[in-house]
N, C-alpha and C positions, 0 to 999 in steps of 0.2 A: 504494500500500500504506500501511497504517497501522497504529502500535504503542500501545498504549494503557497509560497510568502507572497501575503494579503497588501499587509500596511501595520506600521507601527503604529499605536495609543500611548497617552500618559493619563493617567490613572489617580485619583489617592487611593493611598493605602489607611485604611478604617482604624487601623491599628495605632500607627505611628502618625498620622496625618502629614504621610511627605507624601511627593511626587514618585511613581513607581511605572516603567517604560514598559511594553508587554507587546509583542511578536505575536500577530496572527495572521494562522494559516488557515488554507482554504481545502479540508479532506477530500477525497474521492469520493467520497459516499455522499458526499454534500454538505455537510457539514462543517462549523469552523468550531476554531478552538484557538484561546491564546497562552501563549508562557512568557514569563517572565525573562526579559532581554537582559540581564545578566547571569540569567541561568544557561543561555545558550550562549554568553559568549566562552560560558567556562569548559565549552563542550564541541567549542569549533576546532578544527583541523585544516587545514590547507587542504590534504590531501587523503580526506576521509570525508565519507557522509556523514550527516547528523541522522541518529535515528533516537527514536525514542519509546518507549512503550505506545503502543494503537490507546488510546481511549474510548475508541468506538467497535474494536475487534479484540474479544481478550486470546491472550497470548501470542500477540502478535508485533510487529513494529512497525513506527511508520519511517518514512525516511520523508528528511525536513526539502526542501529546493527554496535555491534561490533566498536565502540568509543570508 
């Protein structure tokens, strides 16, 4: 499966009442879903896919495009 990069958001966080960046993609199944943009930059590679657990398919993964 694959999710393909939407558009970034800034956010507050409910918590802390800061500002929080968040990466959303657009699934195959039709579906979107966002993460948190310094969680994926702790997980970029040059020369590797980003994949991630499916949210919408269990035991499965999805691979990130175009981050």
């Amino acid at each position: 499966m694959k999710a393909k990069f939407v558009t970034e958001i800034l956010v507050t966080d409910p918590d802390f009442d800061g500002d929080v960046r968040l990466t959303v993609f657009k699934h195959e199944n039709g579906g979107m879903f966002a993460i948190d943009s310094s969680f994926l930059a702790q997980l970029e590679d040059d020369e590797a896919e980003i994949r991630i657990p499916d949210i919408f398919h269990q035991n499965k993964l999805v691979i990130l495009e175009d981050v």
